[in-house]
C-alpha positions as CSV (number, residue, x, y, z in Angstrom):
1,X,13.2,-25.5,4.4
2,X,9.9,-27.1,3.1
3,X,6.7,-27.0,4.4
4,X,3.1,-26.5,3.4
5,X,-0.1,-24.9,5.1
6,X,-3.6,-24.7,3.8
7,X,-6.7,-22.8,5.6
8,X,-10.2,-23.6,4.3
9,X,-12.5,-20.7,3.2
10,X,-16.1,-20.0,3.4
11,X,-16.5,-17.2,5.5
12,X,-15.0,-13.4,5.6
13,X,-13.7,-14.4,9.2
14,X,-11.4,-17.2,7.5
15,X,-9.4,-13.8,5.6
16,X,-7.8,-13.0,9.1
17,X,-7.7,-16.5,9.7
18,X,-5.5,-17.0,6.6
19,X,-2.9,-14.0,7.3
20,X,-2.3,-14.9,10.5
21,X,-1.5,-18.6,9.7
22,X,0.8,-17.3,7.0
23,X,2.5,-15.3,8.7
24,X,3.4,-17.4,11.3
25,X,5.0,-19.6,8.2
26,X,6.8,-17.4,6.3
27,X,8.7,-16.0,9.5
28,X,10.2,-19.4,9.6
29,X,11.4,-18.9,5.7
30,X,13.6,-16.0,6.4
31,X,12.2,-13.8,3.0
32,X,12.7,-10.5,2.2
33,X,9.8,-7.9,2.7
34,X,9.0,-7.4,-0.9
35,X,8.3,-11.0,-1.0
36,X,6.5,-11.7,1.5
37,X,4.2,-9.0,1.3
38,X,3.5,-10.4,-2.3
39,X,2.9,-13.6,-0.9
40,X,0.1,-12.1,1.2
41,X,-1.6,-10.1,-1.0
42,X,-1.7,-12.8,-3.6
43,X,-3.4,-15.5,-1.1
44,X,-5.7,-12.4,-0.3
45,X,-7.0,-11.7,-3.2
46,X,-7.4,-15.1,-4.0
47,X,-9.0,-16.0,-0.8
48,X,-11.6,-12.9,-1.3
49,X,-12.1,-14.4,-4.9
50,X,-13.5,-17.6,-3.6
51,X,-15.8,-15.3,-1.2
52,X,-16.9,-13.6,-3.7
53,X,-17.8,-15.8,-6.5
54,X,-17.6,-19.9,-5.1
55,X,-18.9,-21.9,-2.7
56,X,-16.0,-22.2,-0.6
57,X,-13.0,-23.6,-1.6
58,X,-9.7,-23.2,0.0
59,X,-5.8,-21.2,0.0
60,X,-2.4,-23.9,0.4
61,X,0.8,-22.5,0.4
62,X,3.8,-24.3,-0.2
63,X,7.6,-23.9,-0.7
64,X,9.2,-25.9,-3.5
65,X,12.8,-25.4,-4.1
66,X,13.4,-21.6,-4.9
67,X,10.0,-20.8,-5.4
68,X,6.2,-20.4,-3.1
69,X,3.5,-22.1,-4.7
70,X,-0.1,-20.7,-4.0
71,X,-3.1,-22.9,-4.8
72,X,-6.8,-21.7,-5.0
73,X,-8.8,-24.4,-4.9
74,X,-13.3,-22.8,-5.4
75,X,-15.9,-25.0,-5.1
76,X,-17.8,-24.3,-8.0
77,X,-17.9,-24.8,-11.8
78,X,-16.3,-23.2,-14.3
79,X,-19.4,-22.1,-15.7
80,X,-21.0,-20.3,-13.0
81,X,-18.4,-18.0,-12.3
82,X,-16.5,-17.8,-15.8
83,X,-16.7,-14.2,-16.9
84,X,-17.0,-12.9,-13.0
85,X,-13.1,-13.2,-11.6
86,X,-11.4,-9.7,-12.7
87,X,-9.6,-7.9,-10.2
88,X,-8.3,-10.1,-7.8
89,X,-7.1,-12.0,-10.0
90,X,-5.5,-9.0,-12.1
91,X,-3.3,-8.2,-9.0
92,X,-2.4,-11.9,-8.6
93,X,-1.3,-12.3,-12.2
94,X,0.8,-8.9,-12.0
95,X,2.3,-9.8,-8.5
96,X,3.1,-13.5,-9.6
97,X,6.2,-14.8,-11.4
98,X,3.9,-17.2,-13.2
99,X,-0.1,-17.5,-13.1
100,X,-2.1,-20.5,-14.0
101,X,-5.9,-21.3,-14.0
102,X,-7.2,-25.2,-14.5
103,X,-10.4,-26.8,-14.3
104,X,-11.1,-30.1,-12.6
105,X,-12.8,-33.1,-13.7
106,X,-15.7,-32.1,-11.5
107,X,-15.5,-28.5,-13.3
108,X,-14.4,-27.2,-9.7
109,X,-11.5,-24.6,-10.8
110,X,-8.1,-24.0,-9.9
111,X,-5.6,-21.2,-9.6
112,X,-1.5,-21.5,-9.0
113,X,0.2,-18.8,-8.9
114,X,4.2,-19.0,-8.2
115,X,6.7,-16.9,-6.9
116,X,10.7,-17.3,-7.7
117,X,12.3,-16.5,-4.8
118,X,15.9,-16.3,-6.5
119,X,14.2,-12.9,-8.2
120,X,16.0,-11.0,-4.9
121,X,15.2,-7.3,-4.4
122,X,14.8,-5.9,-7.9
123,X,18.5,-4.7,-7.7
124,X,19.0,-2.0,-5.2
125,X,17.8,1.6,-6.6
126,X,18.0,4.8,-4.6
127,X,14.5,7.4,-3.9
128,X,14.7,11.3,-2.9
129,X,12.4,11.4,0.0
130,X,11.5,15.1,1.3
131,X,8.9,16.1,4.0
132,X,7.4,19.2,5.2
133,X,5.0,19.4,7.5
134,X,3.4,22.0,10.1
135,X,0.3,22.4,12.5
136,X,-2.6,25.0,12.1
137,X,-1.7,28.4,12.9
138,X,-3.0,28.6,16.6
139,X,-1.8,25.1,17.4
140,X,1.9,24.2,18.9
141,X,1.4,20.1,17.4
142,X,0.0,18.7,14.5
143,X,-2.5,15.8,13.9
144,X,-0.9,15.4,10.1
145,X,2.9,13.3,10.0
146,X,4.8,11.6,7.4
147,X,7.2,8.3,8.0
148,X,9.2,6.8,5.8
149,X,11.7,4.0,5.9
150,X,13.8,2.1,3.2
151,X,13.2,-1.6,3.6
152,X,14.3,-4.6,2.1
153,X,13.2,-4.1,-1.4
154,X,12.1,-0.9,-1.7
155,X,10.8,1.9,1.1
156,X,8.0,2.0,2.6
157,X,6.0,5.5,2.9
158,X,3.3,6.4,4.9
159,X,0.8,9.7,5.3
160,X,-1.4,10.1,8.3
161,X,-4.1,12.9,8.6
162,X,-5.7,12.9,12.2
163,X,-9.0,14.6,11.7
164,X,-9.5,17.9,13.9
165,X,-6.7,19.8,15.2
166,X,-4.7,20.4,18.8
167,X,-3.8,18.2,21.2
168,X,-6.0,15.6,20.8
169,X,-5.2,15.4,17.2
170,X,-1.2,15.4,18.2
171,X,-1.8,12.9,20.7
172,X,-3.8,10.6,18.3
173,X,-1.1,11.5,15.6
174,X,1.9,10.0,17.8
175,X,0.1,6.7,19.1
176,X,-0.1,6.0,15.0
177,X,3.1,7.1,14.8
178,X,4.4,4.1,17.0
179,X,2.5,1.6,15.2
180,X,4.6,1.8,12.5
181,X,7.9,2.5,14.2
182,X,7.0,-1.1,16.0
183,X,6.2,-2.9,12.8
184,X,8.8,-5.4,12.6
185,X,8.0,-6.3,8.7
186,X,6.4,-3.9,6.2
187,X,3.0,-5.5,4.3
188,X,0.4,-2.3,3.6
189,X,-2.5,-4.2,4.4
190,X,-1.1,-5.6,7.9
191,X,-0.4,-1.6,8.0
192,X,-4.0,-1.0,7.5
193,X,-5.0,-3.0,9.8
194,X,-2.9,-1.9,12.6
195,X,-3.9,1.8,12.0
196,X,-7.7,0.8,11.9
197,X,-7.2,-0.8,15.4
198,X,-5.6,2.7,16.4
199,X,-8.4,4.9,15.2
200,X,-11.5,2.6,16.3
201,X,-13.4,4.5,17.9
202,X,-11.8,7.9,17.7
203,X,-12.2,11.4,16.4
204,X,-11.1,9.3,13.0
205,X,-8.1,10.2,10.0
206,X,-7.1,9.4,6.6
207,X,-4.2,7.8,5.2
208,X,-1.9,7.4,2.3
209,X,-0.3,3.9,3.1
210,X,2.7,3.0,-0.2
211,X,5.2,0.4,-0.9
212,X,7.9,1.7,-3.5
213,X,9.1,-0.6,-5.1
214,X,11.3,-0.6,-8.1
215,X,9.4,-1.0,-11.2
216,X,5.8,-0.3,-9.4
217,X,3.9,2.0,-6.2
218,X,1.8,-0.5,-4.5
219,X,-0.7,1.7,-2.2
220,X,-3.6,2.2,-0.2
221,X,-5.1,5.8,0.0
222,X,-8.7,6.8,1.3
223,X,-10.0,10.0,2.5
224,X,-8.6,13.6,1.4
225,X,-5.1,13.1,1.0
226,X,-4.4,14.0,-2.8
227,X,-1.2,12.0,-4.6
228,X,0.1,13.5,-7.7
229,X,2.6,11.5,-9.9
230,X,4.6,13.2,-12.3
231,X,6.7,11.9,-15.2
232,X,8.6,13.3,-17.8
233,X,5.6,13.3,-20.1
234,X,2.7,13.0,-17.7
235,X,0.7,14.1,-14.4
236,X,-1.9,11.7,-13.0
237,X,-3.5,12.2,-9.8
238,X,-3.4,8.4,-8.5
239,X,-6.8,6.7,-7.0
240,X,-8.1,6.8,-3.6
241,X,-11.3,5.7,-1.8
242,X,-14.0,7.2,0.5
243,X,-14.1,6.4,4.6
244,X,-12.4,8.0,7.3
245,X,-10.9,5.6,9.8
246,X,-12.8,5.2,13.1
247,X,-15.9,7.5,12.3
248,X,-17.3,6.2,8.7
249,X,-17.1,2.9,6.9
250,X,-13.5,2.3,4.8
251,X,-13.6,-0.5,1.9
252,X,-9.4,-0.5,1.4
253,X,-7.8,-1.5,-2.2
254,X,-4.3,-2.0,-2.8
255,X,-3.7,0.0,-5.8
256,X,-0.5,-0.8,-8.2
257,X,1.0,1.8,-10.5
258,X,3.7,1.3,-13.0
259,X,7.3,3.2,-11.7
260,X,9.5,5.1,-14.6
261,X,12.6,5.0,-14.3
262,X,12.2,8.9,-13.4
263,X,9.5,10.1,-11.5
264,X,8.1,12.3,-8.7
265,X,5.3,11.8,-6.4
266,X,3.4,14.5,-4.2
267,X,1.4,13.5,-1.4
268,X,-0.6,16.0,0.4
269,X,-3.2,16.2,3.5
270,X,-6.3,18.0,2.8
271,X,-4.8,21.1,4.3
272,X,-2.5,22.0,0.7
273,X,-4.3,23.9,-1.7
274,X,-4.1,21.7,-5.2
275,X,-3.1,25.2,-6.9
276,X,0.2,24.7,-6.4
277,X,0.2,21.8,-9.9
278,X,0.1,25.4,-11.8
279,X,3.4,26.7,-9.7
280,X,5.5,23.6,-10.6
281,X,7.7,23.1,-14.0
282,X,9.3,19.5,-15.0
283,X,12.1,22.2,-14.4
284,X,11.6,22.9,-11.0
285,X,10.7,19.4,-9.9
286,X,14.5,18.7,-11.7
287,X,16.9,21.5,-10.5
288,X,15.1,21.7,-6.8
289,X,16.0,19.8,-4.0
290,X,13.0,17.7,-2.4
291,X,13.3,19.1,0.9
292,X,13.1,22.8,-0.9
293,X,10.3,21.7,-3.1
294,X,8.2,20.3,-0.8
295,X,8.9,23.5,2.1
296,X,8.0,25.7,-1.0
297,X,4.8,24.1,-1.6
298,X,3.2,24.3,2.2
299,X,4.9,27.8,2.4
300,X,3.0,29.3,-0.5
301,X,-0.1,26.7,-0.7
302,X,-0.7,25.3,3.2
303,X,-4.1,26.7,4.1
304,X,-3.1,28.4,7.4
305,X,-6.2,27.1,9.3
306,X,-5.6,23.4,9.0
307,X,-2.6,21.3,9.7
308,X,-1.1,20.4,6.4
309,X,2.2,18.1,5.4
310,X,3.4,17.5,2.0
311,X,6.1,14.7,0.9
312,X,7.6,14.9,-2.3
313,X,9.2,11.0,-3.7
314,X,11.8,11.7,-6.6
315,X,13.8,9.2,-8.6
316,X,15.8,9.6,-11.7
317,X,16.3,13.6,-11.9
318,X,19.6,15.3,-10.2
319,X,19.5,18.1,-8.3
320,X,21.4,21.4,-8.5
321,X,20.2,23.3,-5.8
């Protein structure tokens, strides 16, 4: 199937504009998850680049053959934004199978970035997902949860922290919950946005939103929810940003990180004590199951007057019990 649509940019509004308009075209293409949610998150970033730094311009989308074409077309010259386009551009180069940048006769500039769509999934790969997760002491329910679901591509993992505690925490809690057991298609920022729409005007919560895919983490993470990656040679605790969804203001980023071929990730809600990076050995993470390791770290670190859940991702180390 061929086809091309192309949405003209000049104001935020047009952003929401764009994804819906694009969705509505790549459901027609029959693609796999992992590429459509590049698709979108390429003509994102490229869309908010023209907001940022042009005078308009516009996003086209096309399918040629095996691949999707995405042009970004700015009104403006070269010279009055050269030296300004960085991250946006970063994350299109890094998502794309190739990335080109022209300038026009009328020194308007140009950006084409193309996916291959006979790349496929990546190759399937397997991940270790463990969760534990309990309320605060004097509470029967918890505002915290974890879900997590392999899609096509990768899986797709997601931490929720409901500020407050009790039932109207737990009740707040499960109506996220169902957003993203209804999501037909996994993209993090349609994910986003579906949560924001829950939490608008509520008590509020933080989330850790991740796509794992094979070679890479792509994630959204704001409030205090702590992510710690480990590798074989390394601990980083991965980036998030301020806001707290329905009470203060939340500027999202997708963030990408760079998968190992072995690795573990440890998501926590604010109610885990970080001491528990001292209590953990590259031999524990190795020899102990992930359900085990992650029970053992909200049994000895969960502060018993919040609710608290911790998930622990694995890849590439076997497990002996």
């Amino acid at each position: 199937m061929s086809g091309e649509i192309r949405v003209s940019i000049g104001v935020e509004a047009d952003l929401f504009i764009l994804e819906y308009r694009l969705r509505r075209f790549l459901n027609l293409l029959s693609l796999s998850d992992n590429i459509i949610s590049s698709i979108l998150l390429i003509s994102r970033e490229l869309a908010t680049n023209i907001l940022k730094y042009a005078e308009g311009g516009s996003i086209s989308v096309r399918r040629e053959g095996n691949k999707i074409v995405i042009v970004s077309a700015m009104r403006s010259e070269y010279s009055s934004v050269k030296g300004s386009l960085g991250v946006g551009l970063k994350i299109a180069r890094e998502y794309s199978t190739s990335f080109k940048e022209r300038i026009k006769p009328d020194g308007s500039m140009v950006f084409e970035a193309e996916i291959d769509l006979r790349q496929g999934e990546e190759g399937d790969f397997l991940l270790d997902i463990g969760v534990a997760s309990r309320p605060r002491y004097s509470e029967e329910k918890s505002g915290d949860f974890a879900f997590y679901k392999r899609v096509k591509g990768g899986y797709f993992v997601c931490v929720i922290d409901v500020l407050g505690h009790g039932p109207g925490a737990a009740a707040l809690a499960e109506e996220a919950r169902r957003v993203l057991e209804e999501i037909p298609e996994v993209d993090i920022w349609g994910v986003y946005l579906g949560l924001e729409r829950v939490f608008r005007g509520t008590r509020g919560g933080v989330a850790f939103i991740g796509m794992f895919y094979k070679k890479r983490l792509s994630y959204i993470s704001f409030g205090d929810i702590n992510s710690f990656l480990f590798t074989s040679s390394s601990l980083k605790v991965l980036t998030r940003t301020n806001g707290i969804l329905g009470k203060t203001l939340v500027r999202p980023k997708i963030f990408l990180e760079d998968l190992p071929l072995t690795f573990a990730l440890v998501i926590c809600t604010d109610g885990v004590k970080r001491g528990f990076l001292d209590s953990i050995s590259f031999e524990k993470i190795v020899k102990t199951k992930v359900e085990d390791l992650a029970s053992f770290i909200l049994e000895r670190f969960g502060v018993k007057e919040d609710d608290a859940t911790v998930v622990l991702v694995k890849r590439g180390w076997s497990e002996n019990g």
